[in-house]
C-alpha positions in Angstrom: 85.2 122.6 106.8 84.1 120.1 104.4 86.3 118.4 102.0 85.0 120.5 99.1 85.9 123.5 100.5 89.3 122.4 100.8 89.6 121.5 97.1 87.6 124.2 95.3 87.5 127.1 97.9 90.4 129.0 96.9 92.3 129.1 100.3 95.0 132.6 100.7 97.4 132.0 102.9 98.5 134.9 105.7 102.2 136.4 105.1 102.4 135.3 101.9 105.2 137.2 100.7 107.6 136.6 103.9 106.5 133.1 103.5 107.6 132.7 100.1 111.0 134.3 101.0 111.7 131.8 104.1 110.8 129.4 102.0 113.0 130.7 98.6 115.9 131.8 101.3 115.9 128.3 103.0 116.0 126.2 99.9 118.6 128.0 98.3 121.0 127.7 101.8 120.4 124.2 101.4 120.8 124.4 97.2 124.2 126.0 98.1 125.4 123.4 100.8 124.1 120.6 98.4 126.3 121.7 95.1 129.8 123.2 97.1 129.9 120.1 100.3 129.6 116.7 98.6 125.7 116.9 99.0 126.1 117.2 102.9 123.4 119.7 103.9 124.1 120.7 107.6 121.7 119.3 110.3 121.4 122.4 112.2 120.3 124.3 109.2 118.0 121.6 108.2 116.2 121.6 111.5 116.1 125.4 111.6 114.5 125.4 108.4 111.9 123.5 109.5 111.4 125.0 112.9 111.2 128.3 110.9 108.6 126.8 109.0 106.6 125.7 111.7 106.8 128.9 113.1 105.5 130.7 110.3 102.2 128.1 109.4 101.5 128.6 113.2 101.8 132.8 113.5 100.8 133.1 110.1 97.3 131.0 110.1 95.9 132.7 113.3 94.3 136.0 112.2 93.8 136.8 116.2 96.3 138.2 118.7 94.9 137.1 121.8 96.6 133.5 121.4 99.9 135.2 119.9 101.6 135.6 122.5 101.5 132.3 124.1 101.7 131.0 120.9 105.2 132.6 119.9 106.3 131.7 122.9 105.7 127.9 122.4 106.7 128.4 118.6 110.1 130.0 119.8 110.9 127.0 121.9 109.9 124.5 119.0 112.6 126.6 116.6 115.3 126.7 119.6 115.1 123.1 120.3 114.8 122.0 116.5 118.5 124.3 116.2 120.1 122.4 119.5 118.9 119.1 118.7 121.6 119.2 116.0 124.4 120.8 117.7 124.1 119.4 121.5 125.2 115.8 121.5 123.3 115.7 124.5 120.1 116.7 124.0 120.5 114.5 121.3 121.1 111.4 123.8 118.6 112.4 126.1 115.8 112.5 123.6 117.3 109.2 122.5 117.0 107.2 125.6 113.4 109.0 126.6 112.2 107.8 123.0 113.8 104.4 123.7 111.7 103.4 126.9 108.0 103.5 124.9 110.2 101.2 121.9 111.2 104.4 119.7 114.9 103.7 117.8 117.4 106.2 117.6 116.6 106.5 113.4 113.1 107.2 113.9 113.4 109.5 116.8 113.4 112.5 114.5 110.4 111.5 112.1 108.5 110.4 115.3 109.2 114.0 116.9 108.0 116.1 113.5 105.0 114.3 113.5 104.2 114.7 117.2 104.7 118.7 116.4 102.7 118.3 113.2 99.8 116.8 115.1 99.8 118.4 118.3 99.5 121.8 117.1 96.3 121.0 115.9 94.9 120.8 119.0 95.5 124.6 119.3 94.2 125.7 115.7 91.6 124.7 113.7 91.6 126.6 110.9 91.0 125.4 107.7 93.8 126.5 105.6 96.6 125.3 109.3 94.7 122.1 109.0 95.3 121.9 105.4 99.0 122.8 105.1 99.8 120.2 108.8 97.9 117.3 106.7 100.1 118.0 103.6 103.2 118.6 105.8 102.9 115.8 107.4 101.5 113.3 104.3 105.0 114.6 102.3 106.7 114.1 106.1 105.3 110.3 106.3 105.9 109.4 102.8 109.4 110.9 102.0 110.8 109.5 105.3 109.4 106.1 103.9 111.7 106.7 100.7 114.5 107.9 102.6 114.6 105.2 104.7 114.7 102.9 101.3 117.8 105.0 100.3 115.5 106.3 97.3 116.3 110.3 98.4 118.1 112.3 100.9 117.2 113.2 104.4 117.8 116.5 103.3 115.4 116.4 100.7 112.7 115.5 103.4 113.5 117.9 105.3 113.2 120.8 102.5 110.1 120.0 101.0 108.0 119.4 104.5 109.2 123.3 105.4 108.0 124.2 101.3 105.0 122.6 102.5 104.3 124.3 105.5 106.1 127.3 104.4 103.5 127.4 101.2 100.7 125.5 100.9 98.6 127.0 98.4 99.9 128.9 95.1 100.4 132.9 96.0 96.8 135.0 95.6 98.5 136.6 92.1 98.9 132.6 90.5 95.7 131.9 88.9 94.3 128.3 90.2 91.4 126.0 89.5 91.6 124.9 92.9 93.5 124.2 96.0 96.3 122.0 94.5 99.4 121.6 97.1 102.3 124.1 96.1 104.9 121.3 97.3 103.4 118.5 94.6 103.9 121.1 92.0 107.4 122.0 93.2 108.3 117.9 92.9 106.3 117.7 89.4 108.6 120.4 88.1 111.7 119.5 89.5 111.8 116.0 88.4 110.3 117.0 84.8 114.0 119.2 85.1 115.7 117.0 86.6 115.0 114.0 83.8 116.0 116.5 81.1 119.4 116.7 83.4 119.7 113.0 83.2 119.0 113.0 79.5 121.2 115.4 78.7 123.9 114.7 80.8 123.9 111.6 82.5 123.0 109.0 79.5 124.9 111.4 77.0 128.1 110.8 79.2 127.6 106.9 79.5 127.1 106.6 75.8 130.5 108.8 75.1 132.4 106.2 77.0 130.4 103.7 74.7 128.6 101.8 77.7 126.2 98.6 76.8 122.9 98.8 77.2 119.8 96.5 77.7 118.2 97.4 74.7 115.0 95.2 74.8 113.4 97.7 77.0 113.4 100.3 73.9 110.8 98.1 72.9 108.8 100.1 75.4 108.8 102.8 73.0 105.7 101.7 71.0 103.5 101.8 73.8 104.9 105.4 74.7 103.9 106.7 71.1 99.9 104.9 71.8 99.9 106.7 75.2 100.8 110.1 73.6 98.7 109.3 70.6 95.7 109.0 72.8 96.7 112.3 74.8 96.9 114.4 72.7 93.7 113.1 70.4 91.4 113.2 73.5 91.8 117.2 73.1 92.3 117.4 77.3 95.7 118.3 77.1 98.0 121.1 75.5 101.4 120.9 74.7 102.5 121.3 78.2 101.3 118.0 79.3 102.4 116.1 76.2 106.1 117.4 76.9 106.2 116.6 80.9 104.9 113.1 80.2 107.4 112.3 77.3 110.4 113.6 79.4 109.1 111.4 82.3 108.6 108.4 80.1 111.6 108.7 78.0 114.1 108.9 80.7 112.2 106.3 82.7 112.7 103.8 79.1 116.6 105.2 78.5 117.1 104.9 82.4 115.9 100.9 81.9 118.3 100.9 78.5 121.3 102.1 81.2 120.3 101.0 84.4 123.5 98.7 84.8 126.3 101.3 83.1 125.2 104.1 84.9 125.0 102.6 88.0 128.4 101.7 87.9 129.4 104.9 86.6 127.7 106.8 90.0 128.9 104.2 92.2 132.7 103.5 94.0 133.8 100.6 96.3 135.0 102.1 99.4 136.5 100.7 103.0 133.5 100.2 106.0 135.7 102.7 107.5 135.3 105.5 105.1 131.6 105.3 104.8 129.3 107.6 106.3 126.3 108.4 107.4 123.5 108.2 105.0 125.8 106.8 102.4 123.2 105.0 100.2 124.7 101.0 99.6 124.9 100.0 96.4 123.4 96.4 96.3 123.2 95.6 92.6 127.2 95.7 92.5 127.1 93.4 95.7 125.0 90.7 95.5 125.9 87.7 97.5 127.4 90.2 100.2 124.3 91.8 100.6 122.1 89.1 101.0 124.7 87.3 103.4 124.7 89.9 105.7 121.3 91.5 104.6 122.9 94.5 103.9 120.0 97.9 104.2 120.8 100.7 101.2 120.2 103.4 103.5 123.6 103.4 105.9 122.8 105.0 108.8 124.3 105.2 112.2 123.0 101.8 113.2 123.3 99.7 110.4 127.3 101.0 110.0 127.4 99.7 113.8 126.0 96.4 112.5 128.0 96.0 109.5 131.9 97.0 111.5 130.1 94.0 114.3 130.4 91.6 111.5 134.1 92.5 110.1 132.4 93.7 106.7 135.6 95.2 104.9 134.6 96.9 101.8 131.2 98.0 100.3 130.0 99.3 97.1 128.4 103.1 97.8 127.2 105.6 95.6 129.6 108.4 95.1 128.7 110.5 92.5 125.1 110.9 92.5 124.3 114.5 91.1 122.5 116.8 93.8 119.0 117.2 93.5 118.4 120.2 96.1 119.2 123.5 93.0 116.0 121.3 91.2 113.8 121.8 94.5 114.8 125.6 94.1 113.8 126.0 90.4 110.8 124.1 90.7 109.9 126.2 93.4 110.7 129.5 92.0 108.1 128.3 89.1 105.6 127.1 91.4 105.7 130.7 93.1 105.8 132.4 89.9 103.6 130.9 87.4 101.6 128.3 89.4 101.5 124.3 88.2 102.5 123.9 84.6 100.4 121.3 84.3 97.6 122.4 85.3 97.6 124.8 83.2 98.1 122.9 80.0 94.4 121.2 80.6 91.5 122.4 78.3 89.1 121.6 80.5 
């Protein structure tokens, strides 16, 4: 398949309803676990998801039988193992040290297994809408383990929108769509349009209550926003959608500048090396000269805590009250399903 037919050919994806209700019934587990447990989304959940997932894309993009079988079988085993690779300490060891021999570290083992999945099974299909939902998959796999790994989101986070991806690739048959624009891009668009108006509204409104300073040379920003809107909306491309989502973006971006330093204070709580946990994200701004002493990583995980209790670190600046960003994933899917990409429909062309 050529790569027009993968951008204008409008691709409908098999088992689109059960589909969309893994995909609505997984996110909101992980929506639930995310608000009630501290934003601690359980492993074996997360890797079920995404086994579940997997499953589907595979069963789901081969319209003949004759491989089914064979095929479930493998699928089946991919699931089981994605659920006991979070509960069996020893599976998890095992897979540890076989990954460790070819120069694999423990933290990468699991990004490193996804994407040996991702691109393995397309030896077996060769569809074009499977080969177009594993390239997605694993493009939003690659590049949100990349921001994990800088302590910019959660694990979780990666985890849930790879299984949207796979789960949905292409808006449902009854959206309407100009062409084959990934479900899971809209699904971020919209969530972090909603989750800006969050931070607006709650976040900045809250700092400024307790009368927090602000760096208020970057509202000088605000000019240029007004040009770039100015020429939006006179170029006639663009409806009112469009003009909205890109002033939310912009504005928090400029009041997020204005409160960088308060807010980060506000969201953030020094805490004993022995209380921290697990992907606990290091606050670095509120630690300066520790950081760079011991070249501190924002992302703690299991190996850099090891590191850090090596070299009698005592005390660390973490961020404690970062608001969960999972219930966002949820309503911008539930739009995505529903309506299709806002912005796409707010262009006149």
């Amino acid at each position: 398949m050529m790569l027009e037919n993968f951008i204008v050919d409008r691709m409908i994806m098999g088992g689109e309803l059960p589909r969309i209700a893994l995909a609505v019934l997984g996110t909101v587990l992980a929506s639930w676990y995310d608000l009630t447990n501290n934003r601690n989304v359980p492993n074996r959940l997360l890797y079920a998801f995404l086994g579940v997932a997997f499953a589907a894309c595979v069963l789901f993009s081969n319209p003949s039988l004759q491989l089914l079988a064979y095929e479930s079988i493998a699928v089946a085993a991919i699931v089981i193992f994605t659920f006991y690779y979070g509960h069996d300490r020893k599976m998890r060891e095992r897979v540890k040290n076989a990954l460790g021999k070819i120069g694999i570290g423990e933290s990468d083992s699991q990004a490193f297994a996804l994407m040996l999945v991702m691109l393995g099974s397309l030896l077996f299909h060769q569809q074009g809408i499977f080969v177009y939902t594993i390239s997605i998959a694993a493009i939003i796999l690659a590049i949100g383990y990349i921001f994990y790994r800088m302590g910019y989101i959660g694990g979780a986070d990666v985890y849930v929108l790879t299984s949207i991806a796979l789960l949905v690739p292409v808006v449902p048959s009854w959206v309407a769509a100009l062409f084959n624009f990934p479900v899971v891009l809209s699904v971020i668009i919209t969530s972090g349009v909603l989750f800006a108006i969050y931070f607006l509204v709650f976040v900045v409104l809250n700092a400024v209550r307790k009368g927090a300073r602000g760096r208020y040379e970057y509202l000088l920003l605000l000019p240029a926003y007004l040009v770039l809107i100015y020429f939006i909306s006179a170029s006639g491309l663009f409806g009112i959608a469009y003009v909205v989502t890109i002033s939310v973006l912009v504005l928090s971006s400029i009041v997020f500048l204005v409160y960088k330093e308060a807010m980060t204070a506000a969201m953030a709580r020094k805490i004993p090396l022995s209380k921290a946990e697990e992907e606990d994200v290091a606050v670095l701004e509120l630690m300066p000269e520790l950081a760079k002493k011991y070249g501190i990583k924002r992302l703690l995980d299991a190996n850099e805590l090891a590191r850090l209790r090596k070299l009698k670190v005592k005390e660390l600046y973490v961020y404690t009250e970062l608001p969960p960003f999972l219930p966002f994933v949820l309503l911008g899917l539930l739009v995505s399903v529903s309506v299709g990409d806002l912005l796409m429909y707010s262009m006149r062309i």
